[in-house]
C-alpha positions as CSV (number, residue, x, y, z in Angstrom):
1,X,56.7,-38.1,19.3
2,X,53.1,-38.6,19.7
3,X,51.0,-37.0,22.1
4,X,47.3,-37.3,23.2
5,X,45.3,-33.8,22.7
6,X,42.3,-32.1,24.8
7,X,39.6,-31.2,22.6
8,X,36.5,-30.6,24.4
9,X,35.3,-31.8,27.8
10,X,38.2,-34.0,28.8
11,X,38.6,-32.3,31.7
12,X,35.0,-33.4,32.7
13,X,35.2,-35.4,36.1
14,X,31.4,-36.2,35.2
15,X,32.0,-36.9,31.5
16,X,30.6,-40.6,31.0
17,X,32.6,-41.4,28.0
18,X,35.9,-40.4,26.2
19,X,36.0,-40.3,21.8
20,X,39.2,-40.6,20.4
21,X,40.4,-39.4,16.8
22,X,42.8,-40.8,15.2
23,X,44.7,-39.7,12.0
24,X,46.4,-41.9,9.0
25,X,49.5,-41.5,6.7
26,X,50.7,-38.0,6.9
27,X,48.1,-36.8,9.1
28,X,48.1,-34.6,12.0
29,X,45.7,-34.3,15.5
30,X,43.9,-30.8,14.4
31,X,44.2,-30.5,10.1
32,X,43.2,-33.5,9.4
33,X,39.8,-33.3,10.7
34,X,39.6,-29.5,9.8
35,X,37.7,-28.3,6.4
36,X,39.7,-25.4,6.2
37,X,43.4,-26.5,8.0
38,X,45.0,-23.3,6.5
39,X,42.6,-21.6,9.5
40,X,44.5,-23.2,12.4
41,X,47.8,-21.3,12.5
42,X,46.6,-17.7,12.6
43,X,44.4,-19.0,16.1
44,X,47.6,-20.7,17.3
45,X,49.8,-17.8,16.5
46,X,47.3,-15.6,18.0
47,X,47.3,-17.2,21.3
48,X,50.9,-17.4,21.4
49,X,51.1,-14.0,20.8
50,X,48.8,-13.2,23.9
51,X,51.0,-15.6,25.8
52,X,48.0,-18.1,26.4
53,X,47.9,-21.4,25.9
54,X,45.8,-22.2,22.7
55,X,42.5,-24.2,22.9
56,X,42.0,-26.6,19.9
57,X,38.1,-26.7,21.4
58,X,37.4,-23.3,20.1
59,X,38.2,-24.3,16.8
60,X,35.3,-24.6,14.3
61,X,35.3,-27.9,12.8
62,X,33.7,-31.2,13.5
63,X,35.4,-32.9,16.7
64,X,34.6,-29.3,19.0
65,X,30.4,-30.1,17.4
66,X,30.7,-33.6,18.4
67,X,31.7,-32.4,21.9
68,X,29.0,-29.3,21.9
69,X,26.0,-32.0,20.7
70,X,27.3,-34.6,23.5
71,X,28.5,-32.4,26.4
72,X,28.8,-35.4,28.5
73,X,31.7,-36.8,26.5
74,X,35.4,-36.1,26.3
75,X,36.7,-35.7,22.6
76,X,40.2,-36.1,22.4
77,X,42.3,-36.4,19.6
78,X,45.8,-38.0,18.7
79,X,48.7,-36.6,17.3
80,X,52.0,-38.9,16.4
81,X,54.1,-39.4,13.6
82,X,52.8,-42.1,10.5
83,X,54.9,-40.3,7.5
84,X,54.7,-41.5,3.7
85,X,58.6,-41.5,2.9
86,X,61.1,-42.5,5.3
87,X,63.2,-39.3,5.0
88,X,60.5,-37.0,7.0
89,X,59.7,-37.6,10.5
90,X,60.2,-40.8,12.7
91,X,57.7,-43.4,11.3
92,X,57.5,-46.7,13.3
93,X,56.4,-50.3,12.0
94,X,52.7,-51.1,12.7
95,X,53.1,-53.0,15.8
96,X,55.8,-50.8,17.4
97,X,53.3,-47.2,17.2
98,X,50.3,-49.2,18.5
99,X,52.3,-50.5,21.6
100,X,53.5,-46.6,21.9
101,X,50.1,-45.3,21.9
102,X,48.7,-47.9,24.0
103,X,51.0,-46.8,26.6
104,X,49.9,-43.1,26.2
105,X,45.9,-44.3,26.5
106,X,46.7,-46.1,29.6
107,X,48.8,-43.2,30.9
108,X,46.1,-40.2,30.1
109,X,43.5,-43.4,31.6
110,X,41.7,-43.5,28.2
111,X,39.8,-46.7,29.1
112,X,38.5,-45.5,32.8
113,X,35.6,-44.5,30.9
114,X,33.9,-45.9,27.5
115,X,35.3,-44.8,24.8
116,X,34.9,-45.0,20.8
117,X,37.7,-44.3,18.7
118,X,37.0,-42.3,15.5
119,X,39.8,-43.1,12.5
120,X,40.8,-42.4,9.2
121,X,43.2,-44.2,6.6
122,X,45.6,-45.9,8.9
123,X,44.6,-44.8,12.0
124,X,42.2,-47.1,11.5
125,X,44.6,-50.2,11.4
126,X,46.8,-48.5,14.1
127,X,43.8,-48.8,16.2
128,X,43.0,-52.3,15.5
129,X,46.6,-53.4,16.5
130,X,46.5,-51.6,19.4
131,X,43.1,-53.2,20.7
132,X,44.7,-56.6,19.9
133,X,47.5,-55.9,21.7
134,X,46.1,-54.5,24.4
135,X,43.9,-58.0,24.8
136,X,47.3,-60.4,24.2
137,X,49.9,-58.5,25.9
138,X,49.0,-55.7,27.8
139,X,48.9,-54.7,31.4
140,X,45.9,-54.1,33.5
141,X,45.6,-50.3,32.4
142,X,46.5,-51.2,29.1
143,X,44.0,-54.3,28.9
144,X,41.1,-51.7,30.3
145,X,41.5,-49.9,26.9
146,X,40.4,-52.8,24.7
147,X,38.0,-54.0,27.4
148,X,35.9,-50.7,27.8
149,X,35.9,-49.6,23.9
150,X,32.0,-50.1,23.2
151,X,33.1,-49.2,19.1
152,X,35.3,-48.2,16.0
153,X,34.4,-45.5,13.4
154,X,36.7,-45.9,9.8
155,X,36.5,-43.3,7.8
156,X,38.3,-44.7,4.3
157,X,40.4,-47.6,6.4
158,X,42.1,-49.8,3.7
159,X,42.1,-53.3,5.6
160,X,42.9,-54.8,2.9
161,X,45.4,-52.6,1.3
162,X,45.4,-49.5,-0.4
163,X,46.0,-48.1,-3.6
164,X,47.9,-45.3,-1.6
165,X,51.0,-47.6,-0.8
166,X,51.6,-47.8,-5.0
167,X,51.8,-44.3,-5.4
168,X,53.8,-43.3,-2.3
169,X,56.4,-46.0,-3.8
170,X,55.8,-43.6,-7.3
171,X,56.9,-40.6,-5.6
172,X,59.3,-41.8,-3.4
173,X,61.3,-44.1,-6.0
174,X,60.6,-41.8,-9.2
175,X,60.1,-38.8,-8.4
176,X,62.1,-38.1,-5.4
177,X,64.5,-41.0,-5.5
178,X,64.2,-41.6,-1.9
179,X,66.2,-44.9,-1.0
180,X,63.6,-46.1,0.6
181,X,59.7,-45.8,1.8
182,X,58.8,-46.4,5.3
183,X,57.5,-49.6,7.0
184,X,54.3,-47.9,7.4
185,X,53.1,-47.3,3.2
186,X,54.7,-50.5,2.9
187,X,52.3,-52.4,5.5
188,X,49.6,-50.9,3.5
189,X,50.4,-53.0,0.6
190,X,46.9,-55.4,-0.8
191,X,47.4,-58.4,0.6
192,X,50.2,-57.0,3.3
193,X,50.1,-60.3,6.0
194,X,49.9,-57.6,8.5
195,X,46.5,-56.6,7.3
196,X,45.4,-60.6,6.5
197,X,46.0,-61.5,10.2
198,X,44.6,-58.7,12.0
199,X,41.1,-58.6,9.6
200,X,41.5,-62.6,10.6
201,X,41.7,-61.5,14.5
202,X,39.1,-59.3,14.5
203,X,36.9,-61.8,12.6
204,X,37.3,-64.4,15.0
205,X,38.6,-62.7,18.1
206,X,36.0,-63.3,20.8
207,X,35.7,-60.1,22.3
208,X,37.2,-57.6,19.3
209,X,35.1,-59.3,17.0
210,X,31.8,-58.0,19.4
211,X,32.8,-54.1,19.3
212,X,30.5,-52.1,17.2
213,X,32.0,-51.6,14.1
214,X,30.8,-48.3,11.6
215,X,32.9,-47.8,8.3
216,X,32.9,-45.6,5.6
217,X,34.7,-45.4,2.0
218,X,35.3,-42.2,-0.7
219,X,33.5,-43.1,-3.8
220,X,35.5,-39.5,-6.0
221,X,39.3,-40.3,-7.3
222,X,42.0,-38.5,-5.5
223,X,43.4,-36.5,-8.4
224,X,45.0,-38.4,-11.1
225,X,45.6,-41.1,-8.3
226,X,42.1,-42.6,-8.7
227,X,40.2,-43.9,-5.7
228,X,42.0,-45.0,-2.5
229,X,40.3,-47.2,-0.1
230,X,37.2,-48.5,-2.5
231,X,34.0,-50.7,-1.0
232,X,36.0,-54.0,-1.1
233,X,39.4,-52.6,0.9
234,X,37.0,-50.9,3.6
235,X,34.4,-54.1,4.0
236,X,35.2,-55.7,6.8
237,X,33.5,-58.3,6.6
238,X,30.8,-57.9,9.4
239,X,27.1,-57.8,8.1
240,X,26.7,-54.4,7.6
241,X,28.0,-53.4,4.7
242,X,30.6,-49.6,4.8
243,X,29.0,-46.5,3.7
244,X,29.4,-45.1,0.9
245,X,30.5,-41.4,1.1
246,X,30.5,-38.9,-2.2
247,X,34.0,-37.6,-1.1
248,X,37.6,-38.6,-2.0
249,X,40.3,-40.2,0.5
250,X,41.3,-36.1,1.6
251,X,38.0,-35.1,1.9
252,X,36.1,-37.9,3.8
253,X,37.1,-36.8,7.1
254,X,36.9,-32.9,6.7
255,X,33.6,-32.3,7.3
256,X,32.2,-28.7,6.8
257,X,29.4,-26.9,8.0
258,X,27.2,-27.9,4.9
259,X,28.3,-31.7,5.2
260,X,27.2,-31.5,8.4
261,X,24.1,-30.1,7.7
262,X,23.3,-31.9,4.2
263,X,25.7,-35.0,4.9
264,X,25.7,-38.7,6.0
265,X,29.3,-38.9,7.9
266,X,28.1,-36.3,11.0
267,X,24.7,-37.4,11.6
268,X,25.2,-41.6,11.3
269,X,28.5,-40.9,13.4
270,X,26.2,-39.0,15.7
271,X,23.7,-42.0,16.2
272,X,26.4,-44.1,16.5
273,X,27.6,-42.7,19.4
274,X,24.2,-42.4,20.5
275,X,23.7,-46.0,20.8
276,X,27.1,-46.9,22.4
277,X,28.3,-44.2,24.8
278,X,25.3,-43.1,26.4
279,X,24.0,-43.0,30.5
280,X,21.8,-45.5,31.3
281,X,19.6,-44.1,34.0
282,X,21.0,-45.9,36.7
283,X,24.0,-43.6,36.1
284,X,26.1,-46.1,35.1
285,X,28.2,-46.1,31.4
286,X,27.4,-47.4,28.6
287,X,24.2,-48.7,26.4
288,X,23.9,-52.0,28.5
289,X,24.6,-52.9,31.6
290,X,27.6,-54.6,30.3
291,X,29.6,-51.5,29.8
292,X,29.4,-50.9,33.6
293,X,32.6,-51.5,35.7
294,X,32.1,-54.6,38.1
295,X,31.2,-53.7,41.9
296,X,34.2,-54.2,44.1
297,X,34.4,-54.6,47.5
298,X,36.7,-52.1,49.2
299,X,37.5,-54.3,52.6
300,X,37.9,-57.3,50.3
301,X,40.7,-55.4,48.2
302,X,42.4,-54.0,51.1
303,X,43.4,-57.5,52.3
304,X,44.4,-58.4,49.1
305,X,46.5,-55.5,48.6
306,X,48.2,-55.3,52.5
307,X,49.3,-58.8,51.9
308,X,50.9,-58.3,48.5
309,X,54.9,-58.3,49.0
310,X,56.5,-55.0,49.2
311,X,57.8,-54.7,45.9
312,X,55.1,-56.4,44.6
313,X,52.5,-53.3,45.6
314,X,55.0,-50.9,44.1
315,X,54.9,-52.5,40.9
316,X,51.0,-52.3,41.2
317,X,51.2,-48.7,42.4
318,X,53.3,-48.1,39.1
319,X,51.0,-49.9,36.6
320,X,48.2,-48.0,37.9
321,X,50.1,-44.5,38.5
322,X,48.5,-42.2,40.3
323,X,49.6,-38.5,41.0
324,X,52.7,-38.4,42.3
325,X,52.8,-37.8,46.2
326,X,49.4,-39.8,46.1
327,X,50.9,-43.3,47.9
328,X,53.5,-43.0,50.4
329,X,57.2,-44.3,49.4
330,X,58.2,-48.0,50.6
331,X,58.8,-46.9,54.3
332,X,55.6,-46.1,55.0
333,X,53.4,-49.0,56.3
334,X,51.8,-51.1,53.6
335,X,48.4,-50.9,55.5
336,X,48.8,-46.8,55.1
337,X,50.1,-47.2,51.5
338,X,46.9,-49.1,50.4
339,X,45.0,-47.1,51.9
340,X,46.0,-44.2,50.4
341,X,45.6,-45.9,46.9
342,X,42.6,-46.8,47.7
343,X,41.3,-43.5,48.8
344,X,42.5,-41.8,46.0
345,X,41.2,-44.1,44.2
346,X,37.7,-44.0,45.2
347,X,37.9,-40.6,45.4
348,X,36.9,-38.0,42.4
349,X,39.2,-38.0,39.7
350,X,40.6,-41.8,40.8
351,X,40.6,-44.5,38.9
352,X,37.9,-46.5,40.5
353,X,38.4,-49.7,42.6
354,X,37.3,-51.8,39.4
355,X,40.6,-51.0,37.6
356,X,43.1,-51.1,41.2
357,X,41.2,-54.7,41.0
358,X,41.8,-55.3,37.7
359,X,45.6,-54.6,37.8
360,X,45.8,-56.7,40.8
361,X,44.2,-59.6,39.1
362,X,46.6,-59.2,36.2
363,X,49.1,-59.3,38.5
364,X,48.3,-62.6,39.9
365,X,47.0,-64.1,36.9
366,X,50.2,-63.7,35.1
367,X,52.6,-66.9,34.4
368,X,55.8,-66.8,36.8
C-alpha cells in the first residue's frame, strides 16, 4: 500500500508550493531521509502511548528544515512499497506503481500548487514514469501533476542502470535462493529498455524535457558492493553536468546536522527551490509568470458546465472530487450542481476554476 505523508505545512491554505520526497529500492517515507532512523520508533511509540497521533514534522532531520527555511511550502513525503526480493512486500512493475501514485497525487491535489519532487535511487525513475504518464494518459487532475511540476531533484538516480540490480540478483539467487527477484531490481538492469525509452522521452519530450532538472551521485563504495549509481548512470544528459557528493548510495540522502551545515546536498537543494517555487510579487506561483494558473472566467464556465449531459457532469464532478456532500446528487438541478462546484471551487481550500476548466477541456478534448 502506498500512502502520501504530511510533513510540514501541508495543511497551509496559503502555502504557494508543495515538495515531494520520494524513496527508492527498500526505502521508506521517514528513515530514509533520516541520519539517525533508529530515532524514529521511540517518538512514534511515544505518541502512541499518549494516544496522539504522531507528527513526522517534529522530527529532526532534513525534510522538517526544508519546511522551517521555506515556511510557505508544503513538504510531503511518499511512502509505498519498491522491495529488492520478491518474497517481501508487494512490489509492482515500473509502470504499474507510477500509475498508482499518480492517482494518489491527483487525489491529495498534489499539482493544485507547484511542486518539486525530491528523489532518491528509484524514486527517481518512479517519478519520471509517472510525469510521462501523467502527460500521455492521464486525466485532468492527473495531467495537472506533470503540467505544474517547475522541477526534479535525484539524489544517486541510476538512469541508466545500476550496479545495485547485480547484487540484489547475488543475494537473492545465492545467498537466499529466492526463486525469483522482483520486476522492480530487475528494471534497474544497465541498459534495461525501460530506462533507454524514458531517458529518450525526457530528452526529447517537449514539455518534460523543460523541467528543471538537479542531480546528484555518491562518489564512496557501498561496502564490499563498490559504487552504485556513478557520474555516467546519474548524467542525464542535460548540460549541467550531476553533482558529485563524498557520500555512498545509503548515505547520500541522510543528511545530518553537520552536512547541512558543511555540505553541498542542503544548500544547492535549497537554491534550487529558491529559483523554482518561489512568490512572485504579484502573488501568483512560481518563478515566472508561466507557472501561474490561466485566468478563467466563471460565467463563461458555468455555461459550459450547465449544458454538459447529466452523466457527463458527474463524471466531471468525479475526476475533480471534491468533499463529499460538496455537489448535490443527480436530482438536484444541474444549474444548482454547477454552482455549487463552482463555489467550492473558488472558494478557500478549492481547487481553483483553472483545474474545473482543465478537466472540462480534457473531457471534450478526448477521442469518442
Amino acid at each position: 500500500m502506498a500512502r502520501l505523508i504530511k510533513i510540514i505545512g501541508c495543511d497551509n491554505a496559503d502555502r504557494i508550493g508543495d515538495v515531494v520526497f520520494i524513496h527508492g529500492l527498500g526505502g521508506s517515507g521517514l528513515e530514509t531521509w533520516h541520519s539517525d532512523p533508529q530515532a524514529i520508533k521511540p517518538l512514534q511509540q511515544q505518541a502512541q502511548a499518549a494516544g496522539t497521533e504522531f507528527d513526522p514534522g517534529q522530527l529532526d532531520f532534513w525534510p522538517a528544515w526544508l519546511g522551517q527555511d521555506r515556511p510557505d511550502l508544503g513538504i510531503w513525503s511518499l511512502e509505498y512499497e519498491l522491495e529488492p526480493s520478491a518474497w517481501k512486500g508487494n512490489t509492482m512493475p515500473l509502470a504499474e506503481r507510477a500509475n498508482n501514485v499518480l492517482e494518489i497525487f491527483a487525489n491529495k491535489r498534489i499539482g493544485q500548487r507547484p511542486v518539486v519532487f525530491i528523489t532518491h535511487s528509484m524514486g527517481g525513475l518512479l517519478v519520471k514514469q509517472l510525469l510521462r504518464n501523467a502527460t500521455d494518459f492521464g486525466s485532468g487532475r492527473q495531467r495537472q501533476v506533470a503540467e505544474r511540476t517547475k522541477g526534479l531533484v535525484f539524489l544517486a538516480t541510476p538512469h541508466s542502470g545500476s550496479n545495485w540490480s547485480k547484487w540484489a540478483q547475488f543475494i537473492n539467487g545465492l545467498l537466499l535462493n529466492l526463486p525469483k527477484i522482483s520486476l522492480s531490481v530487475e528494471e534497474l538492469e544497465y541498459g534495461h529498455s525501460r530506462l533507454q525509452e524514458l531517458n529518450q522521452v525526457y530528452r526529447g519530450h517537449k514539455q518534460l524535457g523543460q523541467i528543471p532538472v538537479k542531480a546528484y551521485y555518491e562518489t564512496r563504495p557501498l561496502m564490499s558492493i563498490g559504487v552504485v549509481v556513478d557520474k555516467v548512470s546519474a548524467d542525464l544528459g542535460k548540460p549541467e553536468a550531476p553533482t558529485p557528493v563524498d557520500a555512498d548510495h545509503i548515505s547520500i540522502c541522510k543528511i545530518s546536522k553537520r552536512d547541512k551545515e558543511d555540505g553541498v546536498v542542503y544548500d544547492s537543494i535549497l537554491l534550487f527551490l529558491e529559483d523554482h517555487l518561489t512568490e512572485q510579487k504579484s502573488g501568483q506561483y512560481g518563478s515566472s509568470s508561466e507557472n501561474a494558473p490561466p485566468a478563467v472566467d466563471r460565467s463563461t464556465l458555468y455555461g459550459q458546465l450547465a449544458a454538459l449531459p447529466s452523466p457527463q457532469f458527474g463524471h466531471l464532478v468525479f475526476t475533480i472530487n471534491p468533499p463529499p456532500g460538496t455537489v448535490p446528487d443527480s436530482v438536484a438541478a444541474q444549474g444548482a450542481r454547477v454552482e455549487a462546484l463552482l463555489n467550492w471551487a473558488d472558494g478557500t481550500g478549492g481547487c481553483g476554476l483553472a483545474e474545473v476548466n482543465a478537466v472540462l477541456e480534457s473531457m471534450l478534448n478526448r477521442p469518442r
